[in-house]
N, C-alpha and C positions, 0 to 999 in steps of 0.2 A: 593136393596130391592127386596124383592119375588114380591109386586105387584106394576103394574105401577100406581103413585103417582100425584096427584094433588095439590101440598101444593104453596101457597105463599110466596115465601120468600123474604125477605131482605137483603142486601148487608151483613149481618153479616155468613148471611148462602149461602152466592154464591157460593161458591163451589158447593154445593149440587146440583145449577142450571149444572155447568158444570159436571160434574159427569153424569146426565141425559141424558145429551146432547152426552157426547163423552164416557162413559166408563159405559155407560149401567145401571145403576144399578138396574139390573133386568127386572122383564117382567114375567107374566104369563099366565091363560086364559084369552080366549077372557069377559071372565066374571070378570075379577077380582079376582077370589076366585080358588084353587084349587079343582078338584075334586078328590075325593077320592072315585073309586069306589070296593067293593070288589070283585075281581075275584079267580078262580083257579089258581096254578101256572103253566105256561105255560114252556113249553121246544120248543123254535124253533129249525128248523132245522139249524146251525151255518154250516158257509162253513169254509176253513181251514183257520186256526188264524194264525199271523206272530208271531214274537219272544216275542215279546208287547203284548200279546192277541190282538189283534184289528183284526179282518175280513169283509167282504162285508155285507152287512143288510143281516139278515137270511131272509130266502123266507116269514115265517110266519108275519115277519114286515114289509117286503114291499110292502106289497097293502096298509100302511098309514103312513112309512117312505121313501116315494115314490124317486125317480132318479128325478122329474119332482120340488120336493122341495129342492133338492140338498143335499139329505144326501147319503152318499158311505160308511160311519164308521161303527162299533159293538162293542163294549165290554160289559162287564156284570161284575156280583157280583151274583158269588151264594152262594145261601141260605142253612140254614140246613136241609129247609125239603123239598129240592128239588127241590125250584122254583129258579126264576134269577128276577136281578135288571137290568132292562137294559138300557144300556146308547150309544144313538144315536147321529151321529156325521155328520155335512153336511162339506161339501167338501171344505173348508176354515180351516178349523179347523187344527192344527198342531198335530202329535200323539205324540209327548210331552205332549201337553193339555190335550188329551183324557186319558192318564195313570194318568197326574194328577189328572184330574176330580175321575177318577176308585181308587186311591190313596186314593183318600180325602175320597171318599163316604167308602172305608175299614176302615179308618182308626176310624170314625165315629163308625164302626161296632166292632171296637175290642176292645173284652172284656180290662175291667181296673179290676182285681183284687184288690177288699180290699174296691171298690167305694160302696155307698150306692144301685146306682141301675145300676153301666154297670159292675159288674161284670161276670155276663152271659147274654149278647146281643142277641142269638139268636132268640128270642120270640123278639126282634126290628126287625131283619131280615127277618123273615120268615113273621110276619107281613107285612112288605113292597112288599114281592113277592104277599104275597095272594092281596094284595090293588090296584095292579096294577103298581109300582111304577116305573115310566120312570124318565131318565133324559137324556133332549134335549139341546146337547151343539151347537150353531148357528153361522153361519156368520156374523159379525159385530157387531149393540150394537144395543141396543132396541129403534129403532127411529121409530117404528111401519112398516118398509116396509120389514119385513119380515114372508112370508106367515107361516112358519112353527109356524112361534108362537103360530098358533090358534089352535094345536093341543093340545089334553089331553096330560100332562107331563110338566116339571117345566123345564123353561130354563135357558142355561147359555150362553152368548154371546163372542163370538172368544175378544171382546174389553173390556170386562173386569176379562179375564183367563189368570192368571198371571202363570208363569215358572220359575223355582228359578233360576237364571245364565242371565236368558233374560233380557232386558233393562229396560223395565217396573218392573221387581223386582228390578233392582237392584239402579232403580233413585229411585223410591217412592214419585213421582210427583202426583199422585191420577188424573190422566188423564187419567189414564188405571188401576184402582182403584182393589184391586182384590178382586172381591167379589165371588170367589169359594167357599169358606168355607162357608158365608153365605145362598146361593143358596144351595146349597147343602146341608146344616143345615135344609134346609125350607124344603126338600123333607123327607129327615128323621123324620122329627117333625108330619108332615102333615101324612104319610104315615106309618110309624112306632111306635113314642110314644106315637101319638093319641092328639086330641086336645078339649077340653073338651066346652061344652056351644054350639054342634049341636045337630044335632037332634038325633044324634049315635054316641057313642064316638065307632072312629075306628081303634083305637092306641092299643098298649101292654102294657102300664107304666101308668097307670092312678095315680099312687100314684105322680109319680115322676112329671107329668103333674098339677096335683093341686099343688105343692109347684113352678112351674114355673108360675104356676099363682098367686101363693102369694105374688112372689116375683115380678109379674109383675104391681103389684095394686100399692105395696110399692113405687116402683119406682118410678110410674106415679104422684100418690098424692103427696109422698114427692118429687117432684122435680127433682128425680134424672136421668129422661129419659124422651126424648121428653116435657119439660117443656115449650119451649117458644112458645108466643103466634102466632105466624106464622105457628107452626105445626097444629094447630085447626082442619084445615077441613085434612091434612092426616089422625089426630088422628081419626075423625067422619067414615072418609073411612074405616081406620081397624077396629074400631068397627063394621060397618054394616056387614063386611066380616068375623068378629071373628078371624084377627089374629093376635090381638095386642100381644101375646103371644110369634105368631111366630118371630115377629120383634125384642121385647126385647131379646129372645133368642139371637137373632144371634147380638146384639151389644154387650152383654157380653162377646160372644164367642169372637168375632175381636178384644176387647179389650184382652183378655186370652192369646191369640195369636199371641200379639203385632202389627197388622195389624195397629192399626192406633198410635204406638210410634212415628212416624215419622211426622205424620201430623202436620201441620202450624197453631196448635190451642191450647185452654187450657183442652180440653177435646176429647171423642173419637166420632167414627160414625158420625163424620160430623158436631161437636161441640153439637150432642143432647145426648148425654153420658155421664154422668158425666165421670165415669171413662177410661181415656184414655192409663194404659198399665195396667198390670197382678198387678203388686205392690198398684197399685191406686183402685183394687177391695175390699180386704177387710176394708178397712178401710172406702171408699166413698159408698161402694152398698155391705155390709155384706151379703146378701141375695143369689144378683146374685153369689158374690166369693161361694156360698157353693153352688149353682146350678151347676158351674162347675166341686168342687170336689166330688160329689155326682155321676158325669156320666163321664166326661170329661179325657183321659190322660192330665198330666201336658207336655208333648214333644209329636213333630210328629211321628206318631209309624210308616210311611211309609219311604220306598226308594225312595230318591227326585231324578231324573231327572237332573241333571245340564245343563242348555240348550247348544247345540252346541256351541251358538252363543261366549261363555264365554271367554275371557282369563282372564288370573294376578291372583288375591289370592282370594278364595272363602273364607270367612271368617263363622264358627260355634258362633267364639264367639261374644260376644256381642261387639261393639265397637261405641261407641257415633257417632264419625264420618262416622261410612259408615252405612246411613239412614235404608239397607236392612236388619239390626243386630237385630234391632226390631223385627223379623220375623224368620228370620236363626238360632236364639240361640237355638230354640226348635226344630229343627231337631235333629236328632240321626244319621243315616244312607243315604248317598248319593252316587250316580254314578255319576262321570263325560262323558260326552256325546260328539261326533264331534273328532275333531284331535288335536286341540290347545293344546297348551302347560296350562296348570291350576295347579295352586296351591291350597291348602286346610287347612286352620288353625283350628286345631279343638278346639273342647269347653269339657267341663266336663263331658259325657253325655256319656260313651265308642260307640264313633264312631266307624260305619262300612264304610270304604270308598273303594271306588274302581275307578280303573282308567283308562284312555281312551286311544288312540291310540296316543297319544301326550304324551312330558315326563312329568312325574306329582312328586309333592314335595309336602308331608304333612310337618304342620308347627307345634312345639313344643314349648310351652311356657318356659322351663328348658334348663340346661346345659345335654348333653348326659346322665353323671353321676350317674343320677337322674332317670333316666330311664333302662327297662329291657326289651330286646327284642331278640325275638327266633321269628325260622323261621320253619316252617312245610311245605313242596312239595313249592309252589306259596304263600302262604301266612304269614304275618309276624304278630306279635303281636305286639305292642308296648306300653308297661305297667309303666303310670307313679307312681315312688315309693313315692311320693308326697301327700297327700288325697286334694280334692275336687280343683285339679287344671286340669287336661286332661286325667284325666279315664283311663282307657284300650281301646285300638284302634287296629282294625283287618282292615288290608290294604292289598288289592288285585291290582295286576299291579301299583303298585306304585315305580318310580323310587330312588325318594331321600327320604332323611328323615332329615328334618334342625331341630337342635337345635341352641340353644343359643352361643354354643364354636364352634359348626361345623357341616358340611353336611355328610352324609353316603350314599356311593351308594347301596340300596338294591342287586346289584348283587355281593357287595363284603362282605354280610355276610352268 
């Protein structure tokens, strides 16, 4: 959650206690409420970036992203008219996490052709630079003894910033819960499409903001988010702070996004959702499902990271048994990362994979046969002749290539 929360729960929603407790879920000002104030776009001066974009805090942020709170990270997101989003990182933080964070918050920002309203994002973007819009990614999880908390800008905590290959992706224990996309939803929302019922709407999407609140009335009254009576005084809380808007948001999103298919319940967000994957939206909360296709890509449009830590078969497709498929099927596009050996199954989605300093085997659902693949300098194609079973796939340093009948060494085509 964007703010820290007071709710009473019951044994039926323990989770939600332990989630609090060990995997953050979330943390804002010290007031409870975001502020949103409108500035100019700033251009710090940036010292030199590594391969990742990430470099040292520009000089212009560190008289309040200070050494003495423990931040050392940078990255950004710039804007089309100039400004930057930027995104502060204290010295725990892994620069995995920070690309992801930088990942997520692009991904957010890239145009969806054809959508009702993110087909041209930049007016969300440029917005957010004029607003001010930081994101503070932190050590540990929000158990209040961390000083940077109290700064302007919406946090995300090192315990619960999950990395696709990492342990935490890939049990789906909600112990280390991953609430990026949401946090990071809340900054967008807050900062760019505006939130309606202050004293200033200071958003770019007003249209698209009153049907997120239609949709969020719907919900509430019929039942179908935050219904049960133990939510009472969280519900009174976001009222008073106006962002019940912002919270439904992002439960639809995680449901969209399969974050919580996995979960050990009959619904999503912690069982106050009705609907618990992307399938269970239109039929259970018709509203929210059109909230997403309205702004949302259906697939992650970023390059995931696959964490060093990884070996054996990273899997695209969905596969009941391995809990992280929930999540992984809407990727498109991944690097393997570290030296291990990693495998890669891909999904329908014409993957771009690329591969690490370990030998690596993308996996094919078909017999050779079936397939057509050419090679250009370093790169191969891999074109299945199949419809809606594994796409086109463009594979860099990749060593094998398994099908069904048999394996091929990329260097002997």
């Amino acid at each position: 959650m964007s703010r820290k929360q007071k709710i009473p729960f019951t044994e039926s929603i323990l989770a939600l206690v332990v989630c609090s407790a060990l995997a953050a879920c979330g943390g804002s000002n010290s007031n409870n409420t975001t502020k949103v104030t409108p500035t100019t776009p700033t251009t710090p001066t940036t010292p030199t970036t590594n391969e990742l974009g990430i470099s040292a805090v520009p000089q212009a942020l560190a008289a309040t992203f200070t050494r003495a709170l423990k931040f050392d990270r940078y990255t950004k997101v710039d804007t089309p008219n100039g400004g930057e989003i930027h995104i502060l990182a204290q010295d725990e933080i892994t620069e995995n996490q920070i690309v992801r964070a930088r990942n997520i918050l692009q991904h957010f920002l890239t145009d969806y052709p054809g959508s009702a309203y993110g087909a041209d994002k930049s007016a969300i973007a440029n917005k957010m630079a004029e607003n001010g819009a930081t994101l503070m990614l932190l050590n540990g999880v929000d158990d209040g003894t961390n000083a940077a908390a109290e700064l302007d800008g919406q946090p995300l905590y090192y315990g619960e910033m999950q990395v696709e290959g990492h342990s935490w992706y890939i049990n789906q224990n909600y112990e280390h819960r991953d609430a990026s996309y949401e946090e990071i939803l809340h900054l967008v929302h807050d900062y760019g499409i505006g939130v309606d019922q202050n004293e200033d709407f200071l958003g770019a999407l007003v249209d698209y903001q009153t049907e997120v609140r239609a949709a969020q009335v719907n919900a509430l009254s019929g039942q179908l988010w935050a219904w049960s009576s133990e939510l009472a005084d969280w519900l009174a809380e976001l009222t008073a702070e106006n962002s019940l808007t912002q919270e439904y948001l992002a439960s639809v999103l995680d449901s969209f996004y399969g974050l919580w298919g996995a979960f050990d319940g009959d619904y999503g967000m912690w069982n106050f959702y009705v609907a618990k994957t992307r399938n269970d939206l239109a039929p259970k909360d018709p509203l929210g499902a059109a909230l997403m296709a309205q702004f949302f890509h259906p697939y992650l449009t970023y390059n995931a990271r696959i964490d060093e830590s990884f070996t054996g078969d990273f899997s695209l497709k969905f596969q009941s048994s391995l809990a992280y498929t929930h999540h992984a099927q809407y990727l498109k596009n991944i690097t393997l990362t570290g030296i291990n050996d990693s495998n890669v199954i891909v999904n329908q989605l014409d993957n771009n994979i690329s591969g690490n300093t370990g030998t690596n085997t993308v996996i094919f659902s078909g017999p050779s046969s079936e397939y057509q693949i050419s090679k250009e300098s370093e790169q191969l194609t891999v074109a299945d002749l199949q419809d809606n079973r594994d796409g086109s796939n463009t594979l860099v340093a990749i060593e094998k290539l398994q099908f069904t009948d048999t394996t091929i060494n990329s260097s002997s085509l």
